[in-house]
N, C-alpha and C positions, 0 to 999 in steps of 0.2 A: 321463772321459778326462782326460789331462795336460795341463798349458799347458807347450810347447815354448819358450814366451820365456822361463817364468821358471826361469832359470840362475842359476848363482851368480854371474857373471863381469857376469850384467844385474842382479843385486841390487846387485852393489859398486860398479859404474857410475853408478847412481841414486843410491846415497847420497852416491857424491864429489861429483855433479853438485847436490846441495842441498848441498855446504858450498860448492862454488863460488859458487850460487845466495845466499849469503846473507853472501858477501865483500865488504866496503865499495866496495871497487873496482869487483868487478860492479854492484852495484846504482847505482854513480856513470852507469857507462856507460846501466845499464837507464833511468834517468830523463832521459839525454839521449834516447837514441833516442826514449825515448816520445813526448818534445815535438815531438823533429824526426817524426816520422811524423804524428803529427797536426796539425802545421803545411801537410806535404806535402800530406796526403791531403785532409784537411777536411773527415770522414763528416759524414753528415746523423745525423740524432736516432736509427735503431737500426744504424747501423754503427758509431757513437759508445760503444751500450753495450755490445755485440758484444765493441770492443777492453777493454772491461778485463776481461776470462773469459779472448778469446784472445791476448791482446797476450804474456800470463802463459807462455802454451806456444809461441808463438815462443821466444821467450826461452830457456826450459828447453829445448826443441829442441838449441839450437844448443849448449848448454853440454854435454847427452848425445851428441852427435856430435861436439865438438870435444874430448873427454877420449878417445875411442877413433880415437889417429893414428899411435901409434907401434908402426912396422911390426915393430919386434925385442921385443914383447910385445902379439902382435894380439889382439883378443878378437872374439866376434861380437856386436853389441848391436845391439837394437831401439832405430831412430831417431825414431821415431813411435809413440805411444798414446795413450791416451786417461787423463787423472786416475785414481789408483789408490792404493790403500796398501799400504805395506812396514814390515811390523810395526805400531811408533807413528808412522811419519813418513806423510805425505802428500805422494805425488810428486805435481807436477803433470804435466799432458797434456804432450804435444812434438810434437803435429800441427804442421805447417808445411809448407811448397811445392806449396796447394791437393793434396793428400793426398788417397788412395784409398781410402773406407774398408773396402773389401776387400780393401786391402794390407798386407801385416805387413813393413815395409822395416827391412833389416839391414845394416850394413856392415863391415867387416873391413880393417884398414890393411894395405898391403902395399908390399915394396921388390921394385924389379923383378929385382934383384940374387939375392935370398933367392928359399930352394923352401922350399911349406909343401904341408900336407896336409889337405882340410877333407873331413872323417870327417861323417855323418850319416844319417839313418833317415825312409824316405817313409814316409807314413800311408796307410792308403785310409780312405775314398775318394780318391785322387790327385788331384791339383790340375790344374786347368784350364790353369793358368798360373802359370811359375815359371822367375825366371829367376837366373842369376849372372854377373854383368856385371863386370870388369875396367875401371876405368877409368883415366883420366890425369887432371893433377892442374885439366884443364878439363871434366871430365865427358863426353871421349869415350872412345868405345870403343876399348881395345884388342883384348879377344874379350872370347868372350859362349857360356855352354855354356847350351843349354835344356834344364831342368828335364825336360820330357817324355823327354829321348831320355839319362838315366842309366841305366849300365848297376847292376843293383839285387843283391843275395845272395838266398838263398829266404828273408829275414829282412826284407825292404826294405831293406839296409843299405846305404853306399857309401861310397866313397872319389872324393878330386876331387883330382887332383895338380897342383901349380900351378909352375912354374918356365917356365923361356924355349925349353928345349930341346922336339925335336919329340915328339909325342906318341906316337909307339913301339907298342909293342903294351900302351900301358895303356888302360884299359876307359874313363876318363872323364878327362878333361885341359882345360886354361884355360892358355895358353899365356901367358905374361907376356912384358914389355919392362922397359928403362929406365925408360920415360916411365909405367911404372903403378904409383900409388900406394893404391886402393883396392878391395874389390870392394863394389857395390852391388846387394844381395841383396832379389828381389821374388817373394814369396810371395802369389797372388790368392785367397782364401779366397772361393767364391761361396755354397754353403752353410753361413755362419757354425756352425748346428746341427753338422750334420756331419764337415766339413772341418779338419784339423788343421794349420799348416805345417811342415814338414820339421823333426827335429831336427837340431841340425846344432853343432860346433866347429870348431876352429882351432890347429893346430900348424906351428912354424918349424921346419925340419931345420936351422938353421944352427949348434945350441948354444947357448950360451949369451950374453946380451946385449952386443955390444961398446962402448953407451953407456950413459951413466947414464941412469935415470928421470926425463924432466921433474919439474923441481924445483913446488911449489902454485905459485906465481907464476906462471909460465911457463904453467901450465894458466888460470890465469882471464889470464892476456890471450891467448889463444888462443880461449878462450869469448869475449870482448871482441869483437876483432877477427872471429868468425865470425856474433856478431847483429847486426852493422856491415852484414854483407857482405848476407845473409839479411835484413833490414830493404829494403835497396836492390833485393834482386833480383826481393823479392815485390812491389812497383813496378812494376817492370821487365814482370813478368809477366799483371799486370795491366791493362797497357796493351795489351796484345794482348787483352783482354777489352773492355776499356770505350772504347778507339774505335772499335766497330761499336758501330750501332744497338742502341738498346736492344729486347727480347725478337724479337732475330732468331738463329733457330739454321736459317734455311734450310742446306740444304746436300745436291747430289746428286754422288755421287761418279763421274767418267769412267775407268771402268776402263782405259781407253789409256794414259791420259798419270799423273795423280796416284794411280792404283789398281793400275798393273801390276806394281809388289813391293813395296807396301805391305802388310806385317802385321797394323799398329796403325793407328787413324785416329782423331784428337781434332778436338773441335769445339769451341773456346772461345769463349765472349758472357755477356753479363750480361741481367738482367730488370729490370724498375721497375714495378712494380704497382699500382693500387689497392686499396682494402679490398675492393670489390665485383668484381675482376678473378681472373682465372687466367688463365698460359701454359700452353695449347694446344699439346702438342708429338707428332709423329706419326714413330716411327722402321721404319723400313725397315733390318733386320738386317744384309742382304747378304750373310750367311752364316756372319756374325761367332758364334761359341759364346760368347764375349764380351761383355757392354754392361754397361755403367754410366752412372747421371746424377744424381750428385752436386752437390750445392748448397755454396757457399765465400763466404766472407765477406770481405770488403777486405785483411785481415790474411791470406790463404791458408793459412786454418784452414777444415776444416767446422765445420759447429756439434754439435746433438745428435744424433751417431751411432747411439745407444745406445737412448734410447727415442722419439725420434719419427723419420720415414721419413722424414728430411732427405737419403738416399740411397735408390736402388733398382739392384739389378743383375737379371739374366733371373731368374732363382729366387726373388728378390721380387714379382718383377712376374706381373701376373695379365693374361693377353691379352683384349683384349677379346672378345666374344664371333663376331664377323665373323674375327676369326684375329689384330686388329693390333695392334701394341701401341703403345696411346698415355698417355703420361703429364700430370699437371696440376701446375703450379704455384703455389702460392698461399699468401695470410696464413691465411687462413679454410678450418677440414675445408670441404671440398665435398660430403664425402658421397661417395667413390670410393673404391676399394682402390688404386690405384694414383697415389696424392696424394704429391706431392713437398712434401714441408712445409718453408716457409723459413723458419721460428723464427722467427716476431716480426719478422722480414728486407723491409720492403717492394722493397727490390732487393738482389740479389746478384749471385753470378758462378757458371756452370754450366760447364762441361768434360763435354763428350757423348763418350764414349770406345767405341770397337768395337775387338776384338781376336781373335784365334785363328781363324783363317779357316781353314776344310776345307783347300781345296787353296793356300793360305800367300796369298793374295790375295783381297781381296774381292770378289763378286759385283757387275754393275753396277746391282743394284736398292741399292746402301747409301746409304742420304742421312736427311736429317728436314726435317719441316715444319711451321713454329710459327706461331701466331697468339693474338693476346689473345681472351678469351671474357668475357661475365659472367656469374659464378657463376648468374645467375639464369637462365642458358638451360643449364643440362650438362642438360636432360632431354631438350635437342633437340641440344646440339651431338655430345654424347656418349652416343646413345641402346643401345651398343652394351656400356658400361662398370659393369662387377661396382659394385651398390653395396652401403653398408657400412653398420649403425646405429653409434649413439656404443659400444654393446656390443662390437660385432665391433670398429672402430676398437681399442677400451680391450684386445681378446684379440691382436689384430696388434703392439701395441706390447711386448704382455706376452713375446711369443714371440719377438720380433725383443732384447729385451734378454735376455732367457733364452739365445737363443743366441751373444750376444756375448760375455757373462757370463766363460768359458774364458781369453779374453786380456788379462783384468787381476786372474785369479784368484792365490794364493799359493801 
């Protein structure tokens, strides 16, 4: 099968964004941030060595997101991947804003002024979740069309019309403003193996460009100024993690008040562990066809995606044998299939995420419940949980990067 990222329009983007990456200028900026972040932050001994793998794709993030803004030559480009190579070069990752690693997030500049036309092709198996999000130039919504309800050709194909006028009798519409400058495109891939995201481009009816091309300059201090911004926010963001308690992800949700048209439901906290410890975490669905619990590191990056189970979503995870599904946290295999591995991480920061609820709300069984355990009792704490030898362990990792493999292919 094809990898839908890689376009021509994401190859050209990549390569600008390593000549930005290696402009004096940026790299003036790169070495202040660095200091200032580690001045801020202050990681202990493995969040310390953490940042310098992901300090690298912040960075690069911001540089491939801030080359695709100008709405009168929009393109569609993936904001977020993982290290990969194009031809001779070696891009790096551009994970950034604690990152979903079942999400392929794209964006597309837009003037609220102009009508464009975003042409593209669903896969099946169809995605669980997929959204295109209009936003203003503070990341709220202007609309918002769900992927699930495009109207499709007998081909998968579609069209998405986008300007300010009302939606008429066209099949699939994102109604624009003023005030919108981007759309932010989220493709949830839960069967890596299987699941393909949307092909998908980008054209303006307006003609041809009525300004010039940002001049290189103007692009690296735009890259400048956006890991300035992205340094400060991933801070920001964090502190909504690390002032609760450490490894508490209690959380039972009241369908009355905070559940009664909630779609999505995030639960952020961090862990602190020791060598001989595991988090102990027990979720309750609530009806979500959605879950993820992914693992993030101070710099809101995950770590490794690819070959170890630093993430699990429902189709990773193996319910225990009582029906529940519970996951472990820890430095050390425990011996489980369903081991949330924190990379050499003795604390990090987790984001418990449920989404796509039956009837658009969740059920009032959704909540989780955490507690530390040690390793040396999972044969009583966890008498119910699939276990694994180092064989099977070495075949789950083998499969889990086999089927990633697809979105960093050429």
């Amino acid at each position: 099968m094809s990898n839908p990222i890689n376009t021509p329009d994401q190859r050209r983007f990549e390569q600008e964004a390593v000549k930005v990456l290696h402009d004096p200028r940026m790299q003036e900026t790169i070495a202040d941030r660095r200091a200032y972040w580690l001045e801020k932050a202050r990681p202990g001994p493995a969040q310390r060595q953490a940042f310098e793998t992901k300090y690298d794709e912040v960075v690069f993030g911001a540089i491939i997101w801030s080359l695709n803004t100008d709405p009168e030559r929009p393109a569609v480009v993936t904001i977020s991947r993982s290290p990969h190579r194009l031809g001779d070069l070696d891009i790096p990752g551009s994970r950034w804003g604690l990152d979903n690693p079942d999400s392929v997030y794209r964006v597309i500049p837009i003037d609220g002024a102009e009508r464009y036309v975003i042409r593209g092709r669903v896969h099946q198996p169809r995605l669980t979740e997929n959204y295109f999000t209009l936003w203003n130039a503070h990341m709220g919504t202007v609309d918002v069309l769900d992927g699930k309800s495009l109207v499709l050709d007998e081909d998968g194909r579609f069209e998405i019309f986008v300007d300010a006028d009302e939606k008429g009798d066209r099949a699939n519409h994102v109604r624009s403003s003023p005030a919108a400058v981007e759309f932010y495109i989220r493709d949830v891939v839960t069967d890596w193996a299987q699941e393909r995201v949307n092909d998908l481009s980008i054209e303006r009816l307006g003609g041809e460009p009525r300004r010039p091309e940002r001049s290189f300059d103007q692009k690296v201090a735009d890259a400048q100024a956006m890991l300035i911004r992205n340094v400060d926010n991933t801070m920001r963001w964090n502190a909504q993690a690390l002032d609760k308690p450490a490894n508490m992800f209690d959380f039972v949700i009241d369908r009355d008040t905070d559940g009664a048209l909630r779609n999505q439901v995030y639960i952020m906290g961090h862990f602190d562990l020791a060598d001989d410890e595991g988090l102990l975490i027990e979720v309750a669905l609530g009806g979500a066809r959605y879950f993820l619990a992914p693992i993030t590191n101070l710099w809101g990056t995950t770590n490794d995606i690819v070959d170890r189970t630093s993430s699990l979503n429902l189709s990773q995870i193996e319910r225990d044998a009582d029906g529940a599904v519970r996951l472990l946290v820890s430095l050390r295999d425990p011996g489980i299939w369903n081991w949330l591995d924190s990379c050499d991480m003795p604390d990090g920061l987790m984001t418990l995420r449920w989404a796509e609820f039956e009837n658009g709300r969740p059920d009032a069984g959704l909540g989780a419940k955490s507690r530390v355990i040690k390793l040396a009792d999972i044969a009583r704490e966890l008498p119910h949980a699939r276990r694994v030898t180092p064989q099977e362990r070495d075949a789950q990792r083998a499969r889990r990067a086999d089927s990633y493999a697809w979105r960093i292919a050429e």
